[in-house]
C-alpha atoms as a printed R data frame, in Angstrom:
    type eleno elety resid chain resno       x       y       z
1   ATOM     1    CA   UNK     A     1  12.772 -41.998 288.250
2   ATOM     2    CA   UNK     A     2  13.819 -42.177 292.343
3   ATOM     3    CA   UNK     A     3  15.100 -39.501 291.640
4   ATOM     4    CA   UNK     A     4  12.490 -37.472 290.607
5   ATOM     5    CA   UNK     A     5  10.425 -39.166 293.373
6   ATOM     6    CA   UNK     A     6  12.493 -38.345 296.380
7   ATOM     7    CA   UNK     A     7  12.488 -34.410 295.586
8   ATOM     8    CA   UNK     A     8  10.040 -33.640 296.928
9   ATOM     9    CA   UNK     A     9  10.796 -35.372 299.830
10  ATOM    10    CA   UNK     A    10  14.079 -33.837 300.612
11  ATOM    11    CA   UNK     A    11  12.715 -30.366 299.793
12  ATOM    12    CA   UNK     A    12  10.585 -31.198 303.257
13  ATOM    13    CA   UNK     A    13  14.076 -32.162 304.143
14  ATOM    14    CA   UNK     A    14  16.521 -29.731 304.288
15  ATOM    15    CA   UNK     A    15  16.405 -28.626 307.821
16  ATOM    16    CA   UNK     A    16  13.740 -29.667 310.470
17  ATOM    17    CA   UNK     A    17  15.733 -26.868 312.562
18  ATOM    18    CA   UNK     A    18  14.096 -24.309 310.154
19  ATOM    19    CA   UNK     A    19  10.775 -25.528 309.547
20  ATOM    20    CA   UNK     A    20   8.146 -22.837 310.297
21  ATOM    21    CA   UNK     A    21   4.313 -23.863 312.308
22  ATOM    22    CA   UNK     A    22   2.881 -22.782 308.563
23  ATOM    23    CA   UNK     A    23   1.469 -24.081 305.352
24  ATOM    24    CA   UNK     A    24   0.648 -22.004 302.020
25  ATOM    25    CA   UNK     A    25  -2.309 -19.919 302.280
26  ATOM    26    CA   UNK     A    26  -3.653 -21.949 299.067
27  ATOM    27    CA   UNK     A    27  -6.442 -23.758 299.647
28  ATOM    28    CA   UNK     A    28  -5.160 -26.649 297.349
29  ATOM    29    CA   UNK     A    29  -2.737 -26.853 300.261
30  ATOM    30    CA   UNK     A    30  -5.369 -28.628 302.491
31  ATOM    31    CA   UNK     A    31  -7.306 -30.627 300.283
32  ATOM    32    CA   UNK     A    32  -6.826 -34.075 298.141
33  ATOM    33    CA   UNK     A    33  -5.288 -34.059 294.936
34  ATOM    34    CA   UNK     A    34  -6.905 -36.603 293.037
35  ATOM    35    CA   UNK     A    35  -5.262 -38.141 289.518
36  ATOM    36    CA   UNK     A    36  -7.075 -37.229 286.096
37  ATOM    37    CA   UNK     A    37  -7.781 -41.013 285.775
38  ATOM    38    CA   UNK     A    38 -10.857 -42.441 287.320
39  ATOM    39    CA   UNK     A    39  -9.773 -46.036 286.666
40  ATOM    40    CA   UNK     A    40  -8.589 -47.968 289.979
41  ATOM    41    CA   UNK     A    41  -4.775 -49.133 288.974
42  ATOM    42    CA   UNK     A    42  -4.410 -52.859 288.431
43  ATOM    43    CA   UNK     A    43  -0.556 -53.281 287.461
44  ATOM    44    CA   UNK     A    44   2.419 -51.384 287.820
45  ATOM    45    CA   UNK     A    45   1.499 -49.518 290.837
46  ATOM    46    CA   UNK     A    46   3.151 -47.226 293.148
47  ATOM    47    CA   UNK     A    47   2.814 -46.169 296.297
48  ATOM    48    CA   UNK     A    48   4.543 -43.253 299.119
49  ATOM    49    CA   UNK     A    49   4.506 -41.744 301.848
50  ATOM    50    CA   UNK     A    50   7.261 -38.640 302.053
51  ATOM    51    CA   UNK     A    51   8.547 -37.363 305.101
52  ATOM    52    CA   UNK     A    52   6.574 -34.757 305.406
53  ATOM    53    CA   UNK     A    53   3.905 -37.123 305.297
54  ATOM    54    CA   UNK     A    54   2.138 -36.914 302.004
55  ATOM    55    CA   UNK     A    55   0.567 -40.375 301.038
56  ATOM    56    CA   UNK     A    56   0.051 -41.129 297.443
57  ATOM    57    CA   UNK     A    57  -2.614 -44.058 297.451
58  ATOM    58    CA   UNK     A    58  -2.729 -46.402 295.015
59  ATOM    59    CA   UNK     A    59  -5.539 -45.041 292.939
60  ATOM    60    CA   UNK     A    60  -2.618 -42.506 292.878
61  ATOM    61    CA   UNK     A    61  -4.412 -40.113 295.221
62  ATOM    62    CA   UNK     A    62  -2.882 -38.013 297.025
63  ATOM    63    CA   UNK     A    63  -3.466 -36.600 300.897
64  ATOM    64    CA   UNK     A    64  -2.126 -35.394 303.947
65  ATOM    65    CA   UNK     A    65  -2.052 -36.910 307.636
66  ATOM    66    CA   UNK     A    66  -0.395 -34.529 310.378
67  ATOM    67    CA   UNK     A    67  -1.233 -36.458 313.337
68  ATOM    68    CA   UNK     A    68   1.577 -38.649 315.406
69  ATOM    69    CA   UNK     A    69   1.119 -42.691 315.987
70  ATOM    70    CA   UNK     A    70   2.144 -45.263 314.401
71  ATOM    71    CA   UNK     A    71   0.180 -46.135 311.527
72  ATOM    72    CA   UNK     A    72  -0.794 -49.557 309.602
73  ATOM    73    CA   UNK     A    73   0.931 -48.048 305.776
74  ATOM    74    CA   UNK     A    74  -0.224 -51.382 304.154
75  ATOM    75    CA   UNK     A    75  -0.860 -55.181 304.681
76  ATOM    76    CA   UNK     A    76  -0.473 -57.840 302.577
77  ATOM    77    CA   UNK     A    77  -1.643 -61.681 303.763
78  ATOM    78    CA   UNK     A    78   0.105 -64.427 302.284
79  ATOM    79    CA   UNK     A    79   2.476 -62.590 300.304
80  ATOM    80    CA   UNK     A    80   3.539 -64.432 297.037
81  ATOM    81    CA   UNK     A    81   1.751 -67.322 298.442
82  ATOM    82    CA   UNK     A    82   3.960 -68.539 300.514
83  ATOM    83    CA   UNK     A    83   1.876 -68.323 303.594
84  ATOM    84    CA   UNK     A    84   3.465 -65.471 305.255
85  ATOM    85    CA   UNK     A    85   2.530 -61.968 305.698
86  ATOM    86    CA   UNK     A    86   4.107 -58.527 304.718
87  ATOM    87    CA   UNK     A    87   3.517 -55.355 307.158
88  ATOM    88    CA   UNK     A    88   4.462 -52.208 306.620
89  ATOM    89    CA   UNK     A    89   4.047 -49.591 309.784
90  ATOM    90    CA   UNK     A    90   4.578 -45.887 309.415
91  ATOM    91    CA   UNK     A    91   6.166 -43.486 312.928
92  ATOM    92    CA   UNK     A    92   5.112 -40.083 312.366
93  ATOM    93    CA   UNK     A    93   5.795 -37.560 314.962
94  ATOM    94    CA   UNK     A    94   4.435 -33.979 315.159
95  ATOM    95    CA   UNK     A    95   6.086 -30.892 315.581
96  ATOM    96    CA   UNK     A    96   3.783 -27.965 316.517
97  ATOM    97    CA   UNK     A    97   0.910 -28.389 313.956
98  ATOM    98    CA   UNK     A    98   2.501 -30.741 311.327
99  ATOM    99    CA   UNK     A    99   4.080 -34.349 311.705
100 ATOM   100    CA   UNK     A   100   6.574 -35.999 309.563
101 ATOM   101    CA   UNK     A   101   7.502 -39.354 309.393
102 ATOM   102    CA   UNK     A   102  10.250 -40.726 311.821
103 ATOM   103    CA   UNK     A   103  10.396 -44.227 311.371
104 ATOM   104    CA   UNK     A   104   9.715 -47.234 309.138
105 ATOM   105    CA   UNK     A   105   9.346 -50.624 310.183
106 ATOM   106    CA   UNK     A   106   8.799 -53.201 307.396
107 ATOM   107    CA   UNK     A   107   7.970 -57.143 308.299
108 ATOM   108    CA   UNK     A   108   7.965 -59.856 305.627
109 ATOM   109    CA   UNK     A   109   7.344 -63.288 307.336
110 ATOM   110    CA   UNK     A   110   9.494 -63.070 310.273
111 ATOM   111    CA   UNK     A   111  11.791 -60.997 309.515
112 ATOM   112    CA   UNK     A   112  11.611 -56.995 310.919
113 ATOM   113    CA   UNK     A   113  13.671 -54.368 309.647
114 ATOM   114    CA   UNK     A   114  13.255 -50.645 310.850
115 ATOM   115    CA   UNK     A   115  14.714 -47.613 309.648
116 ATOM   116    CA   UNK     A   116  14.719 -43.951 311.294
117 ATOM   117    CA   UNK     A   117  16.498 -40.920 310.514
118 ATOM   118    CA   UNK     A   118  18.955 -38.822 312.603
119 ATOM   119    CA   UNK     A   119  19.322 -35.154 313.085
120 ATOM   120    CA   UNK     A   120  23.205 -35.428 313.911
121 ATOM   121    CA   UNK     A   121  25.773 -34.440 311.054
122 ATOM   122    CA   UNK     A   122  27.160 -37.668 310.008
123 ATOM   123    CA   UNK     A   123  28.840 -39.320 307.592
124 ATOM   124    CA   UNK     A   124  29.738 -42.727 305.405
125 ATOM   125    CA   UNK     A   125  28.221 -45.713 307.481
126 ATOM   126    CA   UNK     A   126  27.194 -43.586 310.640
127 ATOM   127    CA   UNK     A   127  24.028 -42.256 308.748
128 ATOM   128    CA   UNK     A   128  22.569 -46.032 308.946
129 ATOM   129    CA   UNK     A   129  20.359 -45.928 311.350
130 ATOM   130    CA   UNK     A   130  18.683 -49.495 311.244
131 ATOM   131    CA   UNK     A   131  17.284 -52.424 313.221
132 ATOM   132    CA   UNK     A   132  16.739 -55.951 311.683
133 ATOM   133    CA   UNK     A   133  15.125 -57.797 314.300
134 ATOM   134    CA   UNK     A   134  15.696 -55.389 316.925
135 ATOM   135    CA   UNK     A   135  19.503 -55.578 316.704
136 ATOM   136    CA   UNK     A   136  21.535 -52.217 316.044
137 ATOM   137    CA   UNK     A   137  23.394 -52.336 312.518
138 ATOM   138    CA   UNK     A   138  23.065 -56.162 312.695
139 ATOM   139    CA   UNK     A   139  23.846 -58.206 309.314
140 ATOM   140    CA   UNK     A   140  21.799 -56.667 307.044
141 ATOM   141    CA   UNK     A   141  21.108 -59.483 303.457
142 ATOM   142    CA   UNK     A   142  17.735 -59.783 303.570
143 ATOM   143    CA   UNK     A   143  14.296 -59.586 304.503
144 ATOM   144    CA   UNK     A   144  12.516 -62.790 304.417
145 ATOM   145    CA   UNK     A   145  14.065 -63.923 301.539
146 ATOM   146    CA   UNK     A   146  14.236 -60.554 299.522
147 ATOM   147    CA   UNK     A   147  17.962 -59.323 298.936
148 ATOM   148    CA   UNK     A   148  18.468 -55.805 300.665
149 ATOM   149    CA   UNK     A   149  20.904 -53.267 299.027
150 ATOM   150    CA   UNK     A   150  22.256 -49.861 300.898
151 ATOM   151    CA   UNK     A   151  23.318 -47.267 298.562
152 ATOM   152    CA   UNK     A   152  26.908 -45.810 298.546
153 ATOM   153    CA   UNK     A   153  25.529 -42.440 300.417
154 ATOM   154    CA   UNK     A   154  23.796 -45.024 303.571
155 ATOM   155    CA   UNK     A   155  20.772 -43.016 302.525
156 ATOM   156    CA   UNK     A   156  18.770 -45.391 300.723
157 ATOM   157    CA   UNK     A   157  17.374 -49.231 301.616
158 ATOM   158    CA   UNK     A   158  16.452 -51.543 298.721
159 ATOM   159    CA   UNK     A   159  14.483 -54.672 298.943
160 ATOM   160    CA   UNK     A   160  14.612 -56.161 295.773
161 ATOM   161    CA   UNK     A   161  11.153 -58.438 295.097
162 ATOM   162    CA   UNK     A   162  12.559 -59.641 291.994
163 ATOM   163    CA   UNK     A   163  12.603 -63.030 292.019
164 ATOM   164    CA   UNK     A   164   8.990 -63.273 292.519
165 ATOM   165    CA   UNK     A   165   7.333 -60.155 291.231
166 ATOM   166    CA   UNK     A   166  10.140 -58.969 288.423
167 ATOM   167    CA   UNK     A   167  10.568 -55.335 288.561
168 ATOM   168    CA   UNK     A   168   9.171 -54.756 292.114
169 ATOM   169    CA   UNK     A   169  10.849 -53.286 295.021
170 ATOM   170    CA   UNK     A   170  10.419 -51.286 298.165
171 ATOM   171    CA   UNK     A   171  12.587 -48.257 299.233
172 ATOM   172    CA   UNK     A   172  12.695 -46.549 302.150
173 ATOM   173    CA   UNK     A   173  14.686 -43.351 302.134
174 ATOM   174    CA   UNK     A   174  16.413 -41.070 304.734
175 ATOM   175    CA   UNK     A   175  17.447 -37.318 305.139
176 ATOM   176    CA   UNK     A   176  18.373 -35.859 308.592
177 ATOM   177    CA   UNK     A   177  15.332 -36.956 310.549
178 ATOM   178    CA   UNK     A   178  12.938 -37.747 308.019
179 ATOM   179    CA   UNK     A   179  11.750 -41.117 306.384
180 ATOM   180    CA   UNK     A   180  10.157 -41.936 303.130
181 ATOM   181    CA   UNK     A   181   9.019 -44.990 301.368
182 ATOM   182    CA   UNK     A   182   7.937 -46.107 298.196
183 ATOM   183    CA   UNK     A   183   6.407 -49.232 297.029
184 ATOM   184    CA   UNK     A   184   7.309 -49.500 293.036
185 ATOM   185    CA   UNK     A   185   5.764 -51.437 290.772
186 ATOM   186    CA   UNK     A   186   3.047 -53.188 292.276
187 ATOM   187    CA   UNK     A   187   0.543 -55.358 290.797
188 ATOM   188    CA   UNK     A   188  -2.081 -57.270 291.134
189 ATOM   189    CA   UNK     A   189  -0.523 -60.630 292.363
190 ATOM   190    CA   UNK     A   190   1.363 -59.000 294.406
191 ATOM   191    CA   UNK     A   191  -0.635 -56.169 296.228
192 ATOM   192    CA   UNK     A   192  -4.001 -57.131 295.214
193 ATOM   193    CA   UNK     A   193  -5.078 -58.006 298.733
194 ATOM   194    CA   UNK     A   194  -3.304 -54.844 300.459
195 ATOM   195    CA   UNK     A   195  -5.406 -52.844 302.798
196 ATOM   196    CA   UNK     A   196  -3.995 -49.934 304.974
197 ATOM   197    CA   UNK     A   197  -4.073 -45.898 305.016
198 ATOM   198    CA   UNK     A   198  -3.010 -46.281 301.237
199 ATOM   199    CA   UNK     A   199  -6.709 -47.406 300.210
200 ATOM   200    CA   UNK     A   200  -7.610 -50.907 298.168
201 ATOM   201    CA   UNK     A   201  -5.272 -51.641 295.388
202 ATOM   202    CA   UNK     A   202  -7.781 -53.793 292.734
203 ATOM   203    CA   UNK     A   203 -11.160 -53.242 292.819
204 ATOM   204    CA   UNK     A   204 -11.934 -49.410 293.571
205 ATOM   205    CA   UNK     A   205  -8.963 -47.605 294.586
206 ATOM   206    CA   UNK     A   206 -10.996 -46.230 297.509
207 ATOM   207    CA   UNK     A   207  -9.133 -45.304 301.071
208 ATOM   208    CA   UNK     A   208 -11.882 -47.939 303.126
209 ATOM   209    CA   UNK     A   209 -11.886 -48.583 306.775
210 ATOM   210    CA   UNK     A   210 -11.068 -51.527 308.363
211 ATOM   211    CA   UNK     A   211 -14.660 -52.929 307.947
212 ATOM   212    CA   UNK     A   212 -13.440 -52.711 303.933
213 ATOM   213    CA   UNK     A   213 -16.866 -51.460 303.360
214 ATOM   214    CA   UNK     A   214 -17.009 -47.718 304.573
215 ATOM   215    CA   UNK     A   215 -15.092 -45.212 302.645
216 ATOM   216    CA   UNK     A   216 -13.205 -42.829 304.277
217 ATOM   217    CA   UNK     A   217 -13.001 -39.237 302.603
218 ATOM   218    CA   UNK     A   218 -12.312 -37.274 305.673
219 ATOM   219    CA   UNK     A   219  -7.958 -38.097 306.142
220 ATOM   220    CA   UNK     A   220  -7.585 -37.364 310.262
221 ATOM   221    CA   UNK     A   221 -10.619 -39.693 310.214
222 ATOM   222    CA   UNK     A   222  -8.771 -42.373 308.034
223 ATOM   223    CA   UNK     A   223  -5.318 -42.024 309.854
224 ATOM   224    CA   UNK     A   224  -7.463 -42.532 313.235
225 ATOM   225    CA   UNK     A   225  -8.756 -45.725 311.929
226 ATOM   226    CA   UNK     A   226  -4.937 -47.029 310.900
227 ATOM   227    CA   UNK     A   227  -3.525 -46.298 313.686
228 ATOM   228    CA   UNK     A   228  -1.663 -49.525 314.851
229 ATOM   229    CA   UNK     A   229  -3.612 -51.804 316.705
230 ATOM   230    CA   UNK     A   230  -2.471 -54.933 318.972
231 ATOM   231    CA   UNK     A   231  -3.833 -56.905 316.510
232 ATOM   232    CA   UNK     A   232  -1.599 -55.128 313.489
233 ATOM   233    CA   UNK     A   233   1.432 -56.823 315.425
234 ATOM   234    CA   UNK     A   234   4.236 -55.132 317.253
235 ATOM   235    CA   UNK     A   235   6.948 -53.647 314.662
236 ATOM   236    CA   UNK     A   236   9.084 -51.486 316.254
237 ATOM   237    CA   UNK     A   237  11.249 -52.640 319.074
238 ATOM   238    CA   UNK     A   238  10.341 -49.509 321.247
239 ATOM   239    CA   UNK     A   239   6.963 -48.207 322.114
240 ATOM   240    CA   UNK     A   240   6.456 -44.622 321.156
241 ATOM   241    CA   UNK     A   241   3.362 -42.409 322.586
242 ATOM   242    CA   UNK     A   242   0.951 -42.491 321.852
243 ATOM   243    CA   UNK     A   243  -0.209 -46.735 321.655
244 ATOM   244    CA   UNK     A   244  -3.870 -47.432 321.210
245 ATOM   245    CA   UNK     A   245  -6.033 -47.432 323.061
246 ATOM   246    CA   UNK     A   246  -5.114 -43.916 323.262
247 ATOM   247    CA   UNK     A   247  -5.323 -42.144 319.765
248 ATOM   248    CA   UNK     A   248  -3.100 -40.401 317.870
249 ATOM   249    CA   UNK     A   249  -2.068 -36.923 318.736
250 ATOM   250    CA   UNK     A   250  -3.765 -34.562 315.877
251 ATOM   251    CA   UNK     A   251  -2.784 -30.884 315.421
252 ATOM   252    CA   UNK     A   252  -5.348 -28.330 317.504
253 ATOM   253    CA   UNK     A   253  -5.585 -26.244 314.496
254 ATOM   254    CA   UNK     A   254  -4.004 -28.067 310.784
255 ATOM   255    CA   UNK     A   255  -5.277 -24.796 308.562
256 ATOM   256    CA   UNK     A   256  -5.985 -21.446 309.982
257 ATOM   257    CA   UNK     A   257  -3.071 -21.008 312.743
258 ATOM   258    CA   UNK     A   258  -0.579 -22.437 310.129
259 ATOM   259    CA   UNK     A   259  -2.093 -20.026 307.603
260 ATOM   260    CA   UNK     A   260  -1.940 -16.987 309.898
261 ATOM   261    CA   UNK     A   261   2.051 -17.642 311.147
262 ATOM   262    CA   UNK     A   262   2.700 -18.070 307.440
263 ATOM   263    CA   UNK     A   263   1.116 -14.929 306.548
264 ATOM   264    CA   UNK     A   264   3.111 -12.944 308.640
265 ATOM   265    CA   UNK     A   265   6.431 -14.048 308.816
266 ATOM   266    CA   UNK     A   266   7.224 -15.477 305.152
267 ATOM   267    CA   UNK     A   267   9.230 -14.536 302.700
268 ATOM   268    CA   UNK     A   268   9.254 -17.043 300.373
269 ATOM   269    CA   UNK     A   269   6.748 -17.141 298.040
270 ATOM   270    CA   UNK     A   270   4.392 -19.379 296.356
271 ATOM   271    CA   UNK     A   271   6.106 -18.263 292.831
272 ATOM   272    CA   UNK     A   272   9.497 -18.314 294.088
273 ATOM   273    CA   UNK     A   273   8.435 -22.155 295.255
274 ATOM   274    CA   UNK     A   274   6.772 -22.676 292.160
275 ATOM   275    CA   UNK     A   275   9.555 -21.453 290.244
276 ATOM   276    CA   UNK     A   276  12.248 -23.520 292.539
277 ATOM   277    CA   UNK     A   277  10.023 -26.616 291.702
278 ATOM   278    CA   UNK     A   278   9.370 -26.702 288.124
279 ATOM   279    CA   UNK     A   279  11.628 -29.153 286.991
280 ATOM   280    CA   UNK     A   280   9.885 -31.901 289.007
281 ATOM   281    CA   UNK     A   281   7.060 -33.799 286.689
282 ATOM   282    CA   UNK     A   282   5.008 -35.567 288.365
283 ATOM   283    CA   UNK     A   283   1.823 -34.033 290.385
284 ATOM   284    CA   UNK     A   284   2.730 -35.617 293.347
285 ATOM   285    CA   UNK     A   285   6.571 -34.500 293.420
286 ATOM   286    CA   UNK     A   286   5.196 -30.957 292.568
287 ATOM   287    CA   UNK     A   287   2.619 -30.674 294.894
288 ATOM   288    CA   UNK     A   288   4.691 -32.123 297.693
289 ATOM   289    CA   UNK     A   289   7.787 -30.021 296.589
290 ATOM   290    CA   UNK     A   290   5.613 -26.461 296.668
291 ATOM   291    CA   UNK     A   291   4.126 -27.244 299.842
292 ATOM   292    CA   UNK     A   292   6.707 -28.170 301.508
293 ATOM   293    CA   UNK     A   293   8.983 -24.920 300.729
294 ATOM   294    CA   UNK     A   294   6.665 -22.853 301.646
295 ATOM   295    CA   UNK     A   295   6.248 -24.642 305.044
296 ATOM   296    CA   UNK     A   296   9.946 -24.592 305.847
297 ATOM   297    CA   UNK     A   297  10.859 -21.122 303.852
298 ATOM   298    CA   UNK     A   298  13.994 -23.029 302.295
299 ATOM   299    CA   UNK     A   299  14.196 -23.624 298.640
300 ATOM   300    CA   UNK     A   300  17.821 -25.272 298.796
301 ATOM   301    CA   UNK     A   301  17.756 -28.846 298.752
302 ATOM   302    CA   UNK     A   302  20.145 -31.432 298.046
303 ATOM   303    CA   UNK     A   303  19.443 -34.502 296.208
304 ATOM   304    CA   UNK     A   304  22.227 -37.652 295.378
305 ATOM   305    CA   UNK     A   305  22.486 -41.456 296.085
């Protein structure tokens, strides 16, 4: 369910105010998880990226990008055949030596909506925090011409793909500053032709530069070569540092500093995260939900839409 989806998430969540310069000393910590399935997914697909940004491709593997840019999430040309394109572009911004993501900007033909998150204490409507074509809170029915829905909690954006890909949607998600997204339910006719940090959806599953012919198994070397381009299009209505051609910002040292700090000032453990995670199911959600506690020493979360 969302539900189960978006723990994991809000675990990374909580409190940006309390997050720690550390990851677990586990070594699965800094390396890709990769599903049991060696087949490349050809219907019913999903795809995320959490705020904290872990990015579940759609071969349903999973990896981590810490740098800060704005990055190309996925690209679809000619979506549902009717001659128009869908975007979707990913803000990340780092703090210390980890990044999380800040801001989504989604286009379907020419329509743009972007969502961020907010570190104030608000409430009821005053947690939206939304563009659509670079007006503030403007009328917000669609996107193209896919309904949008905001849940009752202003937390959650829906755009429903129904009426030409039953089933299929795309939510982005907010808590304090952090963003997540999720494509759900994507198949072939829909996101056959996708490329992006989230890897090819039909034929191999592989993460592939933008040649579509290298593979890219190294992640700071495939978030450097998604980074948004002049060519990707201009999403957001305000520049953020840094813009090509300067490259993103990457952290000076991802593992052992993080490591070290963690070592020495924890007090959570890797049980006590295991233990406060072990409802959650799915790798992903489980993975993302252990790391992420033990990066921001909080196991109290709050999930409801």
């Amino acid at each position: 369910s969302s539900t189960t989806t978006f723990l994991a998430f809000l675990a990374t969540c909580f409190s940006l105010s309390k997050a720690q310069d550390a990851v677990s000393s586990l070594e699965l910590k800094d390396t890709v998880i990769q599903s049991t399935s060696t087949t490349p997914t050809t219907a019913g697909s999903d795809t995320q990226s959490t705020g904290d940004p872990h990015f579940r491709t759609w071969n349903n593997e999973h990896f981590k990008f810490h740098g800060q840019c704005d990055l190309v999430m996925t690209k679809v040309k000619n979506f549902a055949n009717k001659e128009i394109d869908l975007d979707i572009h990913l803000r990340t911004n780092m703090v210390r030596n980890w990044s999380y993501v800040k801001a989504v900007a989604i286009r379907i033909g020419n329509d743009i909506l972007e969502v961020e998150g907010s570190a104030a204490k608000e409430d009821g409507e005053d947690k939206r925090h939304y563009h659509i074509n670079s007006e503030y809170r403007g009328p917000l029915t669609h996107v193209g011409s896919y309904p949008v829905t905001i849940s009752p909690r202003n937390n959650k954006y829906t755009i429903d793909l129904d009426k030409d890909y039953p089933g299929q949607k795309i939510e982005i998600k907010t808590f304090k500053e952090f963003v997540g997204i999720k494509i759900i339910g994507g198949t072939e006719q829909s996101f056959g032709n996708a490329v992006g940090i989230m890897g090819d959806f039909f034929q191999t599953g592989n993460t592939y530069a933008r040649d579509g012919s290298t593979v890219l198994h190294d992640f700071n070397e495939l978030g450097l070569e998604w980074q948004v381009l002049p060519s990707d299009g201009k999403l957001f209505h305000e520049m953020a540092r840094p813009q090509f051609p300067d490259l993103c910002y990457l952290p000076e040292d991802p593992r052992g500093e993080r490591a070290r700090r963690l070592a020495e000032s924890h007090q959570i453990t890797e049980e006590a995260a295991e233990a406060a995670c072990a409802g959650l199911k799915d790798e992903f959600d489980l993975y993302g939900c252990v790391f992420d506690i033990l990066a921001i020493q909080d196991t109290v979360f709050v999930f409801d839409d």
